[in-house]
LUMMARMAR-817249 format. One record per residue (C-alpha): residue number from 1; residue in three letters; x, y, z. Coordinates in pm, whole numbers, always signed. Example, Ala and Ser with C-alpha at 12.3 -4.5 7.8 and 13.67 -1.06 7.14 Angstrom:
REM LUMMARMAR-817249
+-----+------+--------+--------+--------+
:  nr : rest :     c1 :     c2 :     c3 :
+-----+------+--------+--------+--------+
:   1 :  ALA :  +1230 :   -450 :   +780 :
:   2 :  SER :  +1367 :   -106 :   +714 :
+-----+------+--------+--------+--------+
This chain:
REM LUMMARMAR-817249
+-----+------+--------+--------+--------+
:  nr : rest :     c1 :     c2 :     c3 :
+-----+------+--------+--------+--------+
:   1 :  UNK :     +0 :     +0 :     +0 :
:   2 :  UNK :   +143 :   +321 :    -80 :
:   3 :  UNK :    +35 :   +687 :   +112 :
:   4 :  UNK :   +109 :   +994 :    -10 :
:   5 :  UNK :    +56 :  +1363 :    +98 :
:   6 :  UNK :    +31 :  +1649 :   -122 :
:   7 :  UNK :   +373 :  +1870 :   -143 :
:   8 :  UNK :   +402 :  +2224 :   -267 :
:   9 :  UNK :   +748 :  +2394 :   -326 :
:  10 :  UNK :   +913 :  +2082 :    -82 :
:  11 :  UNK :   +664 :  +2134 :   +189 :
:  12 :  UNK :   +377 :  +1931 :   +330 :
:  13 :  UNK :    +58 :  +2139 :   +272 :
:  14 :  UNK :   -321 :  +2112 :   +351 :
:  15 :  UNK :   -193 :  +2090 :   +738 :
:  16 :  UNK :    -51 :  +1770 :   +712 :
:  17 :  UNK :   +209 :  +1767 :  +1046 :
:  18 :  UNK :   +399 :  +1397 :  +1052 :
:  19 :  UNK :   +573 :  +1531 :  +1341 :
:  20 :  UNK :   +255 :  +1639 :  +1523 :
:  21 :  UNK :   +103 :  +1307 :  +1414 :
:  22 :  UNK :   +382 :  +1120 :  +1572 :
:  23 :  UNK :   +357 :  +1334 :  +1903 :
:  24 :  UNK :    +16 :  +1280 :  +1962 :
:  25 :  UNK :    +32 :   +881 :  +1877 :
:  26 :  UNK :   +352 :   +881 :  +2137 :
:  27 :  UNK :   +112 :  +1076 :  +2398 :
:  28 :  UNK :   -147 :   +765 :  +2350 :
:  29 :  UNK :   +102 :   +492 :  +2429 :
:  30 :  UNK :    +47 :   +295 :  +2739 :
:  31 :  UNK :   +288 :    +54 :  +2856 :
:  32 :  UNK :   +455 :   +100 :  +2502 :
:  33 :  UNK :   +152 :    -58 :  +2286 :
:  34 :  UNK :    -39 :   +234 :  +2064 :
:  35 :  UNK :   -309 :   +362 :  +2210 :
:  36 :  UNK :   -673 :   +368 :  +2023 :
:  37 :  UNK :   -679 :   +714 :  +1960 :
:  38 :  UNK :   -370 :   +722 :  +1771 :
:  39 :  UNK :   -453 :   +434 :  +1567 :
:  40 :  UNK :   -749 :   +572 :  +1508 :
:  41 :  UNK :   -584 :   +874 :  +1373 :
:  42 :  UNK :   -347 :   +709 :  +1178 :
:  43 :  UNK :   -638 :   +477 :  +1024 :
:  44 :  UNK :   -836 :   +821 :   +869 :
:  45 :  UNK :   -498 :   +954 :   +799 :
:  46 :  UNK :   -414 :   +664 :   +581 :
:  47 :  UNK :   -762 :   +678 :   +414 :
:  48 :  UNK :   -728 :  +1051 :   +403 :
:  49 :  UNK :   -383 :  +1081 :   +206 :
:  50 :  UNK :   -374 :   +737 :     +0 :
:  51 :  UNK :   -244 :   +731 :   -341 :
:  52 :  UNK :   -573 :   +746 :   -553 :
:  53 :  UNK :   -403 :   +496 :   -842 :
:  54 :  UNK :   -322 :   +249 :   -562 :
:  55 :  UNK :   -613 :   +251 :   -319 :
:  56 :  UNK :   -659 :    +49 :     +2 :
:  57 :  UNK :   -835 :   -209 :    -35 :
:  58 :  UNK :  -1159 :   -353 :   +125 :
:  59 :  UNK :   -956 :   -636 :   +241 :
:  60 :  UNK :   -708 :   -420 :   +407 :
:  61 :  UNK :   -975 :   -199 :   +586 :
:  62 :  UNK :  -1158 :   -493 :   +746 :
:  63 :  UNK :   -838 :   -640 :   +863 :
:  64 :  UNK :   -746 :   -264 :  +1028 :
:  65 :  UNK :  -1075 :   -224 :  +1202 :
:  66 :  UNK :  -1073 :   -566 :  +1305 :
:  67 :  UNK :   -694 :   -492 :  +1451 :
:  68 :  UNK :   -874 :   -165 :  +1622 :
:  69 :  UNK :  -1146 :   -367 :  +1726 :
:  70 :  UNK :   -923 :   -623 :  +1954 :
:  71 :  UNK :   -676 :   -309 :  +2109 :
:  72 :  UNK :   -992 :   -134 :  +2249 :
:  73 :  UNK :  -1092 :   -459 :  +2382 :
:  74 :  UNK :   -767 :   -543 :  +2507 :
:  75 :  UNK :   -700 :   -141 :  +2652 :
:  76 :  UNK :  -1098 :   -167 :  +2792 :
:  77 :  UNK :   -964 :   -551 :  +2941 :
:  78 :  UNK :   -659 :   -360 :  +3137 :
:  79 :  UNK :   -865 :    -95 :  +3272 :
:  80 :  UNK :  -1140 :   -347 :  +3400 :
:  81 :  UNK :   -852 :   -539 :  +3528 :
:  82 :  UNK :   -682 :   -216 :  +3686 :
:  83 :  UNK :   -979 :   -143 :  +3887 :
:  84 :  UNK :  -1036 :   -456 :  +4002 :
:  85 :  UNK :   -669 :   -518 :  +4138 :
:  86 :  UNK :   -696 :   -144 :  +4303 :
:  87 :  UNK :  -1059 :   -223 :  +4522 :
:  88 :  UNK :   -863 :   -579 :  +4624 :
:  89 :  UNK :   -663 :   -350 :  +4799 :
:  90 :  UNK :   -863 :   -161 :  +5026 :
:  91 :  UNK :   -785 :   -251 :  +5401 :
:  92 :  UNK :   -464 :   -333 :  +5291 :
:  93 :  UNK :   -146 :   -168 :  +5420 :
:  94 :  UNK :   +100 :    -58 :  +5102 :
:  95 :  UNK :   +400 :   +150 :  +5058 :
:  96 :  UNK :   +425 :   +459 :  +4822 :
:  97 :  UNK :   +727 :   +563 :  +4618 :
:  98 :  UNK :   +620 :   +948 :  +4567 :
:  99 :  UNK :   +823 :  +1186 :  +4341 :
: 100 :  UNK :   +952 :  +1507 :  +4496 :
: 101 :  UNK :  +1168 :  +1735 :  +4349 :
: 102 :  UNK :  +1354 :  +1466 :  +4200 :
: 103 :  UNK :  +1379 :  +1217 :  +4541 :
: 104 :  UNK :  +1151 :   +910 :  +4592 :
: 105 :  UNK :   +975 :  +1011 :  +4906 :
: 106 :  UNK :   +836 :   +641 :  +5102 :
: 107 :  UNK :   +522 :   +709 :  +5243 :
: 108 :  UNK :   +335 :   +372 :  +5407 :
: 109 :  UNK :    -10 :   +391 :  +5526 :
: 110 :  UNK :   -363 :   +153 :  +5490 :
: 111 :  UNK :   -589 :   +224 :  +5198 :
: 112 :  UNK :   -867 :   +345 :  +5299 :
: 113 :  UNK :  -1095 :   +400 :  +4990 :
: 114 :  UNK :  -1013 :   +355 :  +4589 :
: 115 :  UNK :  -1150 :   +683 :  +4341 :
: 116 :  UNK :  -1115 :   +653 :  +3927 :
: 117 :  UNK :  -1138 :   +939 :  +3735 :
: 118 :  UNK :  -1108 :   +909 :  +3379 :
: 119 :  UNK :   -842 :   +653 :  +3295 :
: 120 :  UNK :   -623 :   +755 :  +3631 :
: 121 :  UNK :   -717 :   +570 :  +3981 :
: 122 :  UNK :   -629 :   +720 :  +4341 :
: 123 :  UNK :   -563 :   +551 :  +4651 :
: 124 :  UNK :   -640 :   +712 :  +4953 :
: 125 :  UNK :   -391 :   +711 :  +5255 :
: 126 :  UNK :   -480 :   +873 :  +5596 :
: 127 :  UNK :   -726 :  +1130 :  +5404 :
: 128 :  UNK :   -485 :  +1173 :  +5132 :
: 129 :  UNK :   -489 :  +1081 :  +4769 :
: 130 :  UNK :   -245 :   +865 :  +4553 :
: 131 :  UNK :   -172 :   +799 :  +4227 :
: 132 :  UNK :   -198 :   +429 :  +4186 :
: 133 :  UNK :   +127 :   +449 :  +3910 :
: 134 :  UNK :   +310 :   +554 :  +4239 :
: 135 :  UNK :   +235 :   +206 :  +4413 :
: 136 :  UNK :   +586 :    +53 :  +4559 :
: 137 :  UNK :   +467 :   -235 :  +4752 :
: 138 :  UNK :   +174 :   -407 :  +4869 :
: 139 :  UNK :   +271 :   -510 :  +5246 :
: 140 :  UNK :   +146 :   -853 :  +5398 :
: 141 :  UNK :    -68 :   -880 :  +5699 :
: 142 :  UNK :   +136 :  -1103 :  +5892 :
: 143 :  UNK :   +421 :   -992 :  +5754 :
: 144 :  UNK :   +327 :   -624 :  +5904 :
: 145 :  UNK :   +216 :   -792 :  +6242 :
: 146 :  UNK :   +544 :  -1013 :  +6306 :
: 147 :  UNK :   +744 :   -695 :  +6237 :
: 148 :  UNK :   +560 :   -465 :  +6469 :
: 149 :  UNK :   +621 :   -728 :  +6745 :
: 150 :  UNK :   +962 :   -777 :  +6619 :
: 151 :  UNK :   +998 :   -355 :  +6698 :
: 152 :  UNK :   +857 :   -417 :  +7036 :
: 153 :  UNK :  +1057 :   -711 :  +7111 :
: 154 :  UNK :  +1385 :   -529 :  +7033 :
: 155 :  UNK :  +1284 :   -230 :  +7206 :
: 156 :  UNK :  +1259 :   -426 :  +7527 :
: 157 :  UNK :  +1567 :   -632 :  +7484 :
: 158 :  UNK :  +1730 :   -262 :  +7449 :
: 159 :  UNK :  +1611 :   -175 :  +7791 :
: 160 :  UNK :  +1750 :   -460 :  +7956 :
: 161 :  UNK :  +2119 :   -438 :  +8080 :
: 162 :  UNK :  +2426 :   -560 :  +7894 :
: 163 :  UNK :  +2485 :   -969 :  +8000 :
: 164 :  UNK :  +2764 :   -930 :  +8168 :
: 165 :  UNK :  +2599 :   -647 :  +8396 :
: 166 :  UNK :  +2269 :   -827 :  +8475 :
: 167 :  UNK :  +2145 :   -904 :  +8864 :
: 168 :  UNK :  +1928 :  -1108 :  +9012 :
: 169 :  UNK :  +1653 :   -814 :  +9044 :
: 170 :  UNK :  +1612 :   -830 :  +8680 :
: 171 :  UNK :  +1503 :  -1169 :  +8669 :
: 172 :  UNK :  +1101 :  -1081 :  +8698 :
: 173 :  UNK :  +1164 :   -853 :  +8380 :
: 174 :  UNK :  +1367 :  -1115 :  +8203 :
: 175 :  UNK :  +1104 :  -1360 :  +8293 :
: 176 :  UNK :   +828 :  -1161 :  +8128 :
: 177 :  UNK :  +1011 :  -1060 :  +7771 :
: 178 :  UNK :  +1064 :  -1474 :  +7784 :
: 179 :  UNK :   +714 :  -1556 :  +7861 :
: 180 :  UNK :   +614 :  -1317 :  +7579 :
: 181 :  UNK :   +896 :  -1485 :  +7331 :
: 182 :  UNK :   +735 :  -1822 :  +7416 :
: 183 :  UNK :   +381 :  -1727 :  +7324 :
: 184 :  UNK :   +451 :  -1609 :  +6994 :
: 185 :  UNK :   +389 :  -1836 :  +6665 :
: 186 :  UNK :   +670 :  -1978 :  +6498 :
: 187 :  UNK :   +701 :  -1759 :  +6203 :
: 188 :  UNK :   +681 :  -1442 :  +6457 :
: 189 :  UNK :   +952 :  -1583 :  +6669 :
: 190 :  UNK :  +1142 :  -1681 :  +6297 :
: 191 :  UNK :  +1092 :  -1332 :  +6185 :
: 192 :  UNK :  +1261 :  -1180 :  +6503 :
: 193 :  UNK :  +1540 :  -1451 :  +6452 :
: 194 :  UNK :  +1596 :  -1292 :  +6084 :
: 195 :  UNK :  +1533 :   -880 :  +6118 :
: 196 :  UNK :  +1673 :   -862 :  +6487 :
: 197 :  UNK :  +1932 :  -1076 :  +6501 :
: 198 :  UNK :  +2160 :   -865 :  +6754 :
: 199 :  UNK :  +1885 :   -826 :  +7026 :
: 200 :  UNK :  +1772 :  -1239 :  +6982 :
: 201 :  UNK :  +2144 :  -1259 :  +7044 :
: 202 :  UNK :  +2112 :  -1070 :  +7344 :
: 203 :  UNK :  +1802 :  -1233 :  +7424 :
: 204 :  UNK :  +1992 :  -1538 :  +7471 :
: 205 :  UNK :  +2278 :  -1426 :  +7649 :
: 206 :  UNK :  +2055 :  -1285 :  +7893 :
: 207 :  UNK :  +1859 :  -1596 :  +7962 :
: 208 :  UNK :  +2214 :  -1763 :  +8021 :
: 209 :  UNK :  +2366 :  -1515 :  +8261 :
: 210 :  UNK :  +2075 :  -1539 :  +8472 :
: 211 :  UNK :  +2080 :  -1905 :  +8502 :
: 212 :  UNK :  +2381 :  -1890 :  +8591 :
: 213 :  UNK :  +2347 :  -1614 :  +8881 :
: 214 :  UNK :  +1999 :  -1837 :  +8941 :
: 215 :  UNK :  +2046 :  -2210 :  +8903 :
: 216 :  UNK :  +1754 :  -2407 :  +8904 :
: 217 :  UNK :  +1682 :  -2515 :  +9263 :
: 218 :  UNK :  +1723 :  -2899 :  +9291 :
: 219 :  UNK :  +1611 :  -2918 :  +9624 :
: 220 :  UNK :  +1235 :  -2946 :  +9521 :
: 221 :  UNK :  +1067 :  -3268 :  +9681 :
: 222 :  UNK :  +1035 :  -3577 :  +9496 :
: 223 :  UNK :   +658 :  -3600 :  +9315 :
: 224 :  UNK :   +767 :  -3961 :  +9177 :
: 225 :  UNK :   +529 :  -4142 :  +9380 :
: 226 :  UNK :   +744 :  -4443 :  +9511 :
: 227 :  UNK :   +701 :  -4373 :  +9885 :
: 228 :  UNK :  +1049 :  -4208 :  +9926 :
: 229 :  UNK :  +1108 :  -3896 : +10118 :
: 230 :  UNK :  +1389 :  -3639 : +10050 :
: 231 :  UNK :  +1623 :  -3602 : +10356 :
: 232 :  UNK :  +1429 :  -3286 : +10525 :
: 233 :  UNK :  +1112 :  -3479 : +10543 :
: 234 :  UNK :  +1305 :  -3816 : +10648 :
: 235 :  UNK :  +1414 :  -3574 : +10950 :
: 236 :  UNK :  +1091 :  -3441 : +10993 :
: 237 :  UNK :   +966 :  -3827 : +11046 :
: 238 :  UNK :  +1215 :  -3945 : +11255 :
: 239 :  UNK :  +1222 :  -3682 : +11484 :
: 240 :  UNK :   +797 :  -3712 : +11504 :
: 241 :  UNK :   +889 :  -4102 : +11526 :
: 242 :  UNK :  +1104 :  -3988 : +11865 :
: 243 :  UNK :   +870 :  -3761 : +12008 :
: 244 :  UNK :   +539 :  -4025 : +11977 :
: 245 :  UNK :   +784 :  -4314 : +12111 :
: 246 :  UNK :   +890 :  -4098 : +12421 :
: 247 :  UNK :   +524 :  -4009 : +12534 :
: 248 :  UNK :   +402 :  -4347 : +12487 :
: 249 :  UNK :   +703 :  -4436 : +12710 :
: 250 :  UNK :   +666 :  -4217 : +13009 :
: 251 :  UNK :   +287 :  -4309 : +12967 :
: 252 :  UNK :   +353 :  -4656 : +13054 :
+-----+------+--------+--------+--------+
């Protein structure tokens, strides 16, 4: 197929701009496929300027409109699609990589509510509104729980005293940051074991020293059940054996 445009003294006349016809199909690119408009354009363009002694054919025309028909089905696809992914994440906390002056400003926050206007969709962040193009990174529920407690847990490790400084007086608050350790689920505890790696190691140092300044105490009495008493109730019997023996005696 051949297109041509009318010249006059080496110039394009009748208003015939390639260069603004380029611009405005580059403006109607998303994601670097042509956008409708442009093809659109280029489509009455073509019919517009085409060589009258070598026409377009019928043939050709169906199988252009029929290429025009699928993009706007595929663009009108990706914008369904678009919303639907954006209203999935309401109640869901994400992180977004804004553009100022130049920087990428983080700013994190839950999304409260999803607006589209026109092609463009904004999430909105603690009463503010976001570009959805600006989206960094959706953030996992558990994810975002385990590290809050992982914060926490590292927070109150950093109040505690170095090992080698530890008394017995901080065994109550040692026993409590343990307690709390133990109750957490295994990928909490995993994550803490990961992201805060010097205050688990602390943790554990910690938990040593203090056995060590407070041993177990082994003189507990024995709960086995075979009849035997430890030696402070063995005393405890004998010298009640003594006493009853004695009385009975001086009874007699």
């Amino acid at each position: 197929m051949a297109v041509t445009v009318p010249v006059q003294n080496g110039e394009i006349v009748n208003g015939y701009d390639p260069a603004k016809e380029a611009e405005e199909a580059k403006k109607e690119r998303s994601g670097g496929a042509l956008g409708k408009e442009a093809f659109l354009q280029l489509l009455v363009a073509q019919m517009k300027y085409q060589d009258p002694l070598e026409p377009t054919s019928n043939t050709e025309y169906i199988s252009q409109l029929a290429t025009f028909s699928s993009l706007e089905e595929m663009q009108n696809m990706r914008a369904s699609l678009e919303t639907s992914q954006a209203t999935n994440l309401v109640g869901k906390t994400v992180i977004m990589g804004i553009d100022v002056s130049g920087e990428t400003k983080y700013i994190s926050g839950r999304v409260d509510q999803v607006r589209k206007e026109g092609s463009k969709i904004y999430l909105s962040i603690d009463d503010s509104w976001y570009n959805i193009d600006d989206l960094d990174t959706v953030v996992d529920d558990e994810y975002l729980e385990a590290t809050l407690i992982a914060e926490d847990f590292e927070e109150e490790i950093g109040k505690m005293p170095d090992p080698s400084k530890l008394l017995l007086s901080d065994k109550e608050k040692l026993a409590a940051i343990t307690a709390a350790y133990n109750s957490l689920t295994a990928y909490q505890q995993a994550h803490i074991k990961q992201y805060c790696k010097d205050a688990y190691t602390k943790f554990e140092n910690l938990v040593k020293r203090m056995n060590e300044l407070s041993p177990p105490d082994t003189n507990k009495p024995d709960d086995s059940g075979d009849g035997k008493d430890d030696a402070t109730a063995g005393g405890t019997g004998g010298t009640e054996g003594g006493g009853t023996g004695s009385t009975e005696g001086s009874t007699t």
